[in-house]
DRENVEXPA-996644 format. One line per 3 residues: number of its first residue (from 1); their letters; for each residue x, y, z of N, C-alpha, C, CB. Coordinates in steps of 0.001 Angstrom, whole numbers, plus 500000, padded with zeros to 6 digits. Each point is the difference from the previous one (the first is absolute). Glycine has a CB too. Layout:
<pts>
NUM	A	X,Y,Z,X,Y,Z,X,Y,Z,X,Y,Z ~ ...
</pts>
This chain:
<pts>
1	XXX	354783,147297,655291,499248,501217,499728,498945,500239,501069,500402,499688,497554 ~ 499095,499411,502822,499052,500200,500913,500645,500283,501623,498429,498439,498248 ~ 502708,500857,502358,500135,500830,500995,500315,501352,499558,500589,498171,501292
4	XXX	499993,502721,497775,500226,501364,500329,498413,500589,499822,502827,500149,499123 ~ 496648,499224,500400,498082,500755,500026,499488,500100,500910,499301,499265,498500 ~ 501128,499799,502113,499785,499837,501948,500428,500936,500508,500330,497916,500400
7	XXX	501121,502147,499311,500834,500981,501149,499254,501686,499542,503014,498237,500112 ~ 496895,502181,498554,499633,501111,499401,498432,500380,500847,501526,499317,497421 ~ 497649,499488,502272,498731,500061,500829,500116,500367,501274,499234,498472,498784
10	XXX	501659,501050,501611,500269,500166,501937,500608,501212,500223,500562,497576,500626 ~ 499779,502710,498458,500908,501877,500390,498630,501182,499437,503510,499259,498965 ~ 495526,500111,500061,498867,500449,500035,499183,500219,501242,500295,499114,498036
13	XXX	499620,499952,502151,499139,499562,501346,500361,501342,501189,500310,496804,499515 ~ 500859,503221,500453,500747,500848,501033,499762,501171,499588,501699,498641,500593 ~ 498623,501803,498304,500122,501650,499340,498846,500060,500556,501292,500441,497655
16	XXX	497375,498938,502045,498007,500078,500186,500591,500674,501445,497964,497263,498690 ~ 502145,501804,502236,499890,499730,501588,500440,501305,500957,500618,497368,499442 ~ 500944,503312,498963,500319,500968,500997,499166,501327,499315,502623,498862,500903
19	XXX	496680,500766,497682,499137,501225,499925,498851,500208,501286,500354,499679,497261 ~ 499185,499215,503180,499452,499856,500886,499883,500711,501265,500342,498480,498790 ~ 500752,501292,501497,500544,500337,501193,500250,501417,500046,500899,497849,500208
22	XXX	499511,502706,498670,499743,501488,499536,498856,500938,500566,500872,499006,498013 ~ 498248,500072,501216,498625,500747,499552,499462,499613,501854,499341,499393,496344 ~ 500708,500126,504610,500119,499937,501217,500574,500830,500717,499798,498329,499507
25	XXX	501607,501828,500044,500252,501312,500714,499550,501304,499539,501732,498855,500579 ~ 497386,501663,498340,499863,501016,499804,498791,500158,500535,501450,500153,498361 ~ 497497,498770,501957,499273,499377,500774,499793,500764,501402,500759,497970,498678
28	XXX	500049,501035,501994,500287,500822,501422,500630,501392,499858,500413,497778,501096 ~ 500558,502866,498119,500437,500671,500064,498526,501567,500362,502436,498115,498503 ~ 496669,501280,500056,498791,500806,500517,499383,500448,501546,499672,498864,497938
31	XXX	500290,499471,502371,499564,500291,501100,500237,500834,500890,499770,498502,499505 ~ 502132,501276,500627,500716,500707,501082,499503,501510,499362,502387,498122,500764 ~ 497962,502201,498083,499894,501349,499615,498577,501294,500192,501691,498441,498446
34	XXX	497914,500245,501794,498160,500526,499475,499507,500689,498623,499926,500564,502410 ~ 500846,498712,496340,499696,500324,498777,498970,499193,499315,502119,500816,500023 ~ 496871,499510,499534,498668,499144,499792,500804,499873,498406,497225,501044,501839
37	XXX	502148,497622,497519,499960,499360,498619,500288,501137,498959,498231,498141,500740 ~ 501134,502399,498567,499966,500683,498851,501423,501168,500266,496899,499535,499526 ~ 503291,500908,501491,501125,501064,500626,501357,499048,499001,498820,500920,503359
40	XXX	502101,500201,496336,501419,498858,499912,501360,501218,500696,499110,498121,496965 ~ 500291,502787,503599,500843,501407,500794,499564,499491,501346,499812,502446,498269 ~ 501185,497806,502423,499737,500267,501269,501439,500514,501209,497825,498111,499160
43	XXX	502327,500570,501971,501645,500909,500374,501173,499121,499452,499225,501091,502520 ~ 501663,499016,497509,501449,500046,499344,500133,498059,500231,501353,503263,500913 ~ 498145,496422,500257,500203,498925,500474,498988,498381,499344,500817,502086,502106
46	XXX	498023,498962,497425,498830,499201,498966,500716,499735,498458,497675,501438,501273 ~ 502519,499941,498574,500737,500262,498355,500909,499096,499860,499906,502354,499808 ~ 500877,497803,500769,501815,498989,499677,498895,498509,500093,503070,501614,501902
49	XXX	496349,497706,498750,499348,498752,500007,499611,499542,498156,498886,500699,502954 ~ 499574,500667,497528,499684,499734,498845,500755,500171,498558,498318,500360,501481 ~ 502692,500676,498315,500681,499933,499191,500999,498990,499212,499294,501677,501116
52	XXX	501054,497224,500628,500789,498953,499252,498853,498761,499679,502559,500666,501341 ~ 496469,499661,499029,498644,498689,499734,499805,500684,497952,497861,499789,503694 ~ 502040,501050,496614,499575,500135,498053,501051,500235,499150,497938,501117,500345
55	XXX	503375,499351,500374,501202,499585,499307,500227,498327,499413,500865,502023,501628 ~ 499243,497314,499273,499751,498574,499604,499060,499229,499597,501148,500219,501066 ~ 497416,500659,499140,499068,499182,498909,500334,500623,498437,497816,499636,501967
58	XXX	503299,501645,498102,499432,500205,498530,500844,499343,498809,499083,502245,500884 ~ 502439,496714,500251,500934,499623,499246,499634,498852,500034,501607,501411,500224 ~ 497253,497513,500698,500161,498763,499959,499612,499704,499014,499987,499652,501803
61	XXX	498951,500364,497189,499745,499482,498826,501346,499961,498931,497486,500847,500568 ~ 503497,500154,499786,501302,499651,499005,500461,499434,500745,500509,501505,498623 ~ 499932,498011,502580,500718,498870,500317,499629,498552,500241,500870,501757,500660
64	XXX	498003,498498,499219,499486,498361,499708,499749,499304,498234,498527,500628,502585 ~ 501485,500563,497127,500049,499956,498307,501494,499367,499368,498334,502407,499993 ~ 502565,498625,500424,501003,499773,499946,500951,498761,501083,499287,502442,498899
67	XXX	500089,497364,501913,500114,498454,501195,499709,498635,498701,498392,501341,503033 ~ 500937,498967,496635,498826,498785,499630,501166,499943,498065,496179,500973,501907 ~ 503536,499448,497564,500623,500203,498892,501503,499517,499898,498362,501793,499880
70	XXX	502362,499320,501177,501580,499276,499871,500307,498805,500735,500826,502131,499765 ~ 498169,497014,501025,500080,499113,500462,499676,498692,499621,499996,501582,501076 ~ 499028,498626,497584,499591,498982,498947,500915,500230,498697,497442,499939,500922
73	XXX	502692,500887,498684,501020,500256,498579,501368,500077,499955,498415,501134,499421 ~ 502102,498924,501889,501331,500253,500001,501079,499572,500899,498961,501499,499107 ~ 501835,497560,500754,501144,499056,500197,499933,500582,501364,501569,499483,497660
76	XXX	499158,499813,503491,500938,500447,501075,501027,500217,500129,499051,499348,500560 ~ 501720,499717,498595,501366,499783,499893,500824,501581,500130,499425,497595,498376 ~ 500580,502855,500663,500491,501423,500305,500130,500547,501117,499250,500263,498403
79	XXX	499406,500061,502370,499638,500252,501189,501126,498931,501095,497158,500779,498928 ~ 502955,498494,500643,501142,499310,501145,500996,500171,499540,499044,498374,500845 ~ 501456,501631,498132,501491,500457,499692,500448,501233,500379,499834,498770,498289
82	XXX	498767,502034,501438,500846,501482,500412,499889,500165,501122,499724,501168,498328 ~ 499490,498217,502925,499854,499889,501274,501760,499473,500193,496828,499427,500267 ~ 503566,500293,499395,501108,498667,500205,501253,500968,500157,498938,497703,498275
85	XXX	501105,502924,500266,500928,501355,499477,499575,501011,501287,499859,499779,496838 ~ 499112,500366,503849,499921,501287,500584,500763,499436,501478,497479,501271,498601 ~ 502219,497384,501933,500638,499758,500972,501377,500342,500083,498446,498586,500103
88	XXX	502077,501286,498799,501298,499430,499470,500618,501683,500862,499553,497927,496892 ~ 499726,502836,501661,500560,501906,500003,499560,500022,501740,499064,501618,496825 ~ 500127,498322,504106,499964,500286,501165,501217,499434,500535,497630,500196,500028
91	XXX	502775,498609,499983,501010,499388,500555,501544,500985,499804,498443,497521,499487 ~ 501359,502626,499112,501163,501335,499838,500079,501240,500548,499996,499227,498284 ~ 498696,500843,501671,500104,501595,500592,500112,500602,501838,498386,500050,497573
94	XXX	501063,498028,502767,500492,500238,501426,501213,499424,500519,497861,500164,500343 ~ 502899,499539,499009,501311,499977,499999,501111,501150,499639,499027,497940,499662 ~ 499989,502766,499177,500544,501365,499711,500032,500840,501530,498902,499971,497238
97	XXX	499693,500383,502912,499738,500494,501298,500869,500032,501273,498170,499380,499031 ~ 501929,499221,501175,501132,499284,501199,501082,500380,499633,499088,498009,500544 ~ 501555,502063,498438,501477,500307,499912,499952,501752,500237,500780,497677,498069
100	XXX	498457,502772,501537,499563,501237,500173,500632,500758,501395,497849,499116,498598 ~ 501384,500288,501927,499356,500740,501922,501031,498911,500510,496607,500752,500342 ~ 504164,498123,499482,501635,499827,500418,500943,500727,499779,499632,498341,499792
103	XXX	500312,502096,498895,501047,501060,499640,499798,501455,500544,500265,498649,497945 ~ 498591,501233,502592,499621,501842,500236,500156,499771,501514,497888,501044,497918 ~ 501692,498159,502817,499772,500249,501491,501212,498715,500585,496802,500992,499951
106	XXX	503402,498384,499608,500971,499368,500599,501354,499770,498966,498004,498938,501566 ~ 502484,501943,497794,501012,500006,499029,500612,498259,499507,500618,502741,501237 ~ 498383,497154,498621,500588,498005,499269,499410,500219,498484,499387,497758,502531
109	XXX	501947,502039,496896,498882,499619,498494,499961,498423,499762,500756,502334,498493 ~ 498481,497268,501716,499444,498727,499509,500404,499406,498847,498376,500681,501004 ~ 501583,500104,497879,500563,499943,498369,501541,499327,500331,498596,502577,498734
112	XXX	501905,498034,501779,501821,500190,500528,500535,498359,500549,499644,503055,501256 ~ 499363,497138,500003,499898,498999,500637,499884,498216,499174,498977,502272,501595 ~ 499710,498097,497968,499772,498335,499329,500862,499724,499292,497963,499911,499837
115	XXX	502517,501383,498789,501190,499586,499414,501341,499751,500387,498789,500875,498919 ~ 501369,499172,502146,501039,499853,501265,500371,498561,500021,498960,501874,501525 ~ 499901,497518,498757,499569,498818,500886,499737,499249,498263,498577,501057,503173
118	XXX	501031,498920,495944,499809,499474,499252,501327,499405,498965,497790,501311,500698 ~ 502927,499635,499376,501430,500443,499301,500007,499985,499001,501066,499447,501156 ~ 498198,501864,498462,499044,501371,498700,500866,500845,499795,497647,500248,500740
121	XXX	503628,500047,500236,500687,501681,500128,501335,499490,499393,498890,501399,502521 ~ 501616,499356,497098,501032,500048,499249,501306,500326,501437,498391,500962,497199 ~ 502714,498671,502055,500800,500465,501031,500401,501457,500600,500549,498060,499090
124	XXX	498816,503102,500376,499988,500993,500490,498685,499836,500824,501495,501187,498248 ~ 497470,498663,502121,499501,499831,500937,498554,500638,498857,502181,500043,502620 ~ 497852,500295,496460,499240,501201,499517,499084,498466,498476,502478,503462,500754
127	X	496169,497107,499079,499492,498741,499010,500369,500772,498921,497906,498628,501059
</pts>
């Protein structure tokens, strides 16, 4: 239990570091802009800054809430199984893919083929 409090703490640590780093660039961003403190308008190039600096202060308190919570109350296991299952469906689907763009750009069907080589096909040639 205590290393994942660690690890949870340490992704804390980070979320802080890059609010940080935020509130720095909106920082300089002033500077470059020449927008004094109390201002939150200015040109297009200040705005987008500051906009993603208070966009993310206004969600971090739910994601450290929600960090901290599902990381003490609730299993992993799942979380790796379905990590496991998702490898799995990628593995299919880029195989789907590949047989795909063989059959389209270089007329091979792959499907045809393995069952060829496997001896899957029936004697008409057809599965």
């Amino acid at each position: 239990m205590l290393d994942q409090v660690v690890l949870i703490a340490g992704v804390t640590v980070l979320g802080v570091l890059e609010q940080a780093y935020f509130s720095l660039q909106v920082i300089y961003a002033r500077r470059k802009y020449s927008v004094s403190p109390p201002s939150t308008s200015g040109p297009p190039g200040f705005e987008r800054v500051f906009r993603a600096q208070a966009n993310c202060s206004e969600y971090f308190p739910i994601f450290i809430t929600i960090l901290w919570v599902s990381g003490l109350f609730f299993s992993q296991a799942p979380l790796y199984f379905s990590a496991k299952v998702l490898w799995v469906l990628i593995g299919f689907s880029t195989l789907g893919i590949l047989g795909s763009v063989c059959r389209f750009y270089l007329d091979l069907d792959l499907t045809q083929l393995a069952s060829s080589v496997l001896g899957l096909t029936e004697e008409g040639g057809e599965l």
